[in-house]
N, C-alpha and C positions, 0 to 999 in steps of 0.2 A: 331399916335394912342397912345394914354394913358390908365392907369387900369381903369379911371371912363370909358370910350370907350367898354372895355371887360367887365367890370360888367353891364354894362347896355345890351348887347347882353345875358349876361346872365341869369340876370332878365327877360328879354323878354322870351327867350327861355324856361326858367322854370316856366313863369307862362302859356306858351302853354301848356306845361308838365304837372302843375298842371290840365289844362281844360281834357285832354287826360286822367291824373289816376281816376277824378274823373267821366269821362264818363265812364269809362272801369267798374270802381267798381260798380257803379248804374245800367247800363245798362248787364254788365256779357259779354260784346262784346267789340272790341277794334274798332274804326273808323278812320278808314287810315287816311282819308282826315285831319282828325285834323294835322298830321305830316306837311303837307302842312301850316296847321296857326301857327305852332311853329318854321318853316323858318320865317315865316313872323315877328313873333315876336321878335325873335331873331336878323334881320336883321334891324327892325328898332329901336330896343333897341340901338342896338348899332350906328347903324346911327343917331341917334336924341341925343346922350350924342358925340359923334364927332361934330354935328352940334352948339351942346350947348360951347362947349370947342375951338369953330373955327379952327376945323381941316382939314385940308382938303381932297379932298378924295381922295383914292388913292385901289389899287388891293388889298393889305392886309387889309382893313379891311374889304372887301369882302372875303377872303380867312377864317378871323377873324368868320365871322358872321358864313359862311358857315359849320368849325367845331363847333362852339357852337350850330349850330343849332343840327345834329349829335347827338354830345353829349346828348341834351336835347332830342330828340326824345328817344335813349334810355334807358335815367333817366324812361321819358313815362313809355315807354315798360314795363321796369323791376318794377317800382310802382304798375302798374297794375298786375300783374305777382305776389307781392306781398300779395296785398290786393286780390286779388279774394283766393288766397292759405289762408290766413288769416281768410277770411269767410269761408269756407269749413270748416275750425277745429272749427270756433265758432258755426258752424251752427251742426257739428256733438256733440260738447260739448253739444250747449241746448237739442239737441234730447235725450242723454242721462242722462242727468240733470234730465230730467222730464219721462225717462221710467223706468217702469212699470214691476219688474222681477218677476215671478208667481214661484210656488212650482216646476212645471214641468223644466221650465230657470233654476232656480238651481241644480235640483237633474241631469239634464243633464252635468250641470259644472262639478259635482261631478263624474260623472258618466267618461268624459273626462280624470279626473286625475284620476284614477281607470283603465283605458284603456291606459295612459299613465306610468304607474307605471308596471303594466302586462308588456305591450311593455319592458319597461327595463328591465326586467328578465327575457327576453328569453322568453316568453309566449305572442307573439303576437294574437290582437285581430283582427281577418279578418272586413276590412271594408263594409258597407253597399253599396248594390248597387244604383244606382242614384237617380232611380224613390224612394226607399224607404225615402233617401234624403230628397225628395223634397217633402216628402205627407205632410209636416204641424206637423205629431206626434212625436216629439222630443224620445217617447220610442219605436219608432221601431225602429232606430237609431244605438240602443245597443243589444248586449246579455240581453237575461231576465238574468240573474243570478247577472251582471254588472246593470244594471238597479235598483236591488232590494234591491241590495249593496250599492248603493246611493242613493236610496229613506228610507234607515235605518239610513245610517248617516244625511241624511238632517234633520229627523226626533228628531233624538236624539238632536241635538240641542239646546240649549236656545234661548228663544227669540230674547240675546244681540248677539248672535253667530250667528244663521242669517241676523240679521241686518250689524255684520261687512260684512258676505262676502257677500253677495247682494252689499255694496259696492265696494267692492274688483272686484268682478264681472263687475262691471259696471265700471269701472276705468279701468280693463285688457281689456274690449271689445272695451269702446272708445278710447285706444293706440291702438288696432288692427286698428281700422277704420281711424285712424288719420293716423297711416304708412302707409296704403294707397293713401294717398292724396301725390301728388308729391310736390316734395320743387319749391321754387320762381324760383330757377336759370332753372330747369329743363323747367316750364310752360315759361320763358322766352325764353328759346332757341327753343320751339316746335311751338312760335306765330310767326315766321316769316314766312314770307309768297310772294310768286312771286310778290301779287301785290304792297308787303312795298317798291319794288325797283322801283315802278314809285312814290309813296308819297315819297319814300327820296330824289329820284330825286327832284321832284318841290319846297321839302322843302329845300335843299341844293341850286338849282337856285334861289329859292326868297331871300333867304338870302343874298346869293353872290350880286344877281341885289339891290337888296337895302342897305346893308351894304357899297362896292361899290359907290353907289350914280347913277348909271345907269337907276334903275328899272322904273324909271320916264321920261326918255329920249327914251323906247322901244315902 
């Protein structure tokens, strides 16, 4: 066994990998079975640059095949894992790219840091109960008093002064909504799944049987 031997199992291997990120990313789903064609390609990568090179066969480059297959399964995994985390930020980015803050969205921002400012001085502001929450009207939310204090200042304003913070606004909301989204490593370790230990199986056997030189003899 030579390095053209392991590069060519590798090649194999990753461009399964590559078939696997790019169903994961289009589709929003990962499909076991594919782990199954990335054994396969892994093990004839490298068996077809063995074969090219007149090597002969022997357990280690089934052994050979069988960790690159591995490996590339999951490069898979964690591309996908990637790219799907990667579209959730671009997909929350355009949302907020293109909305839409009203007089009310602001003067409640205001109104926040006003309830925040209270809070630090000892003058805590009792929070609203659930249902008032959830009714849609951003001013029952607050104290009238807090309310009126931030629809004063929103008002004073210049036109260039709303403009920044309506940005600002929309920048502080879409890091809120971004630190929501879990990072790659974490969506990678929560995709495993009972049924990846039968696709790893079949993809680790095909590679072994045809890197090997067996797969054809069973």
């Amino acid at each position: 066994m030579n390095v053209s031997t392991i590069l060519g199992g590798v090649a194999g291997g990753l461009a399964g990998a590559l078939v696997w990120i790019l169903v994961g990313y289009f589709t929003g789903y990962e499909v076991g079975y594919i782990a199954w064609g990335v054994g396969f390609l892994a093990g004839a990568g490298l068996r077809y640059f063995a074969w090219k090179s007149d090597i002969e066969e022997s357990v280690a480059q089934g052994i050979a095949a069988a960790i690159i297959a591995i490996g590339c399964i999951l490069v898979g995994k964690l591309g996908v894992a990637y790219l799907l985390v990667e579209k959730e930020k671009q997909d929350i980015a355009a949302e907020f790219d293109n909305a839409s803050f009203d007089d009310d969205t602001m003067i409640a921002a205001e109104a926040h840091q006003i309830v925040a400012a209270r809070n630090r001085e000892g003058r805590p502001v009792p929070r609203p109960k659930l249902d008032i929450l959830l009714d849609g009207d951003p001013k029952n939310d607050f104290p009238k008093d807090i309310w009126d204090e931030a629809a004063r200042k929103w008002r004073q304003m210049s036109d260039a002064e709303r403009a920044a913070a309506i940005e600002k606004e929309k920048e502080a909301t879409r890091q809120q909504a971004e630190a929501r989204v879990p990072d790659a490593m974490s969506v990678f370790k929560g995709s495993f799944a009972p049924w990846d230990l039968l696709w790893a199986f079949l993809a680790v056997g095909t590679a072994y049987k045809i890197g090997v030189g067996t797969y054809s003899n069973e």
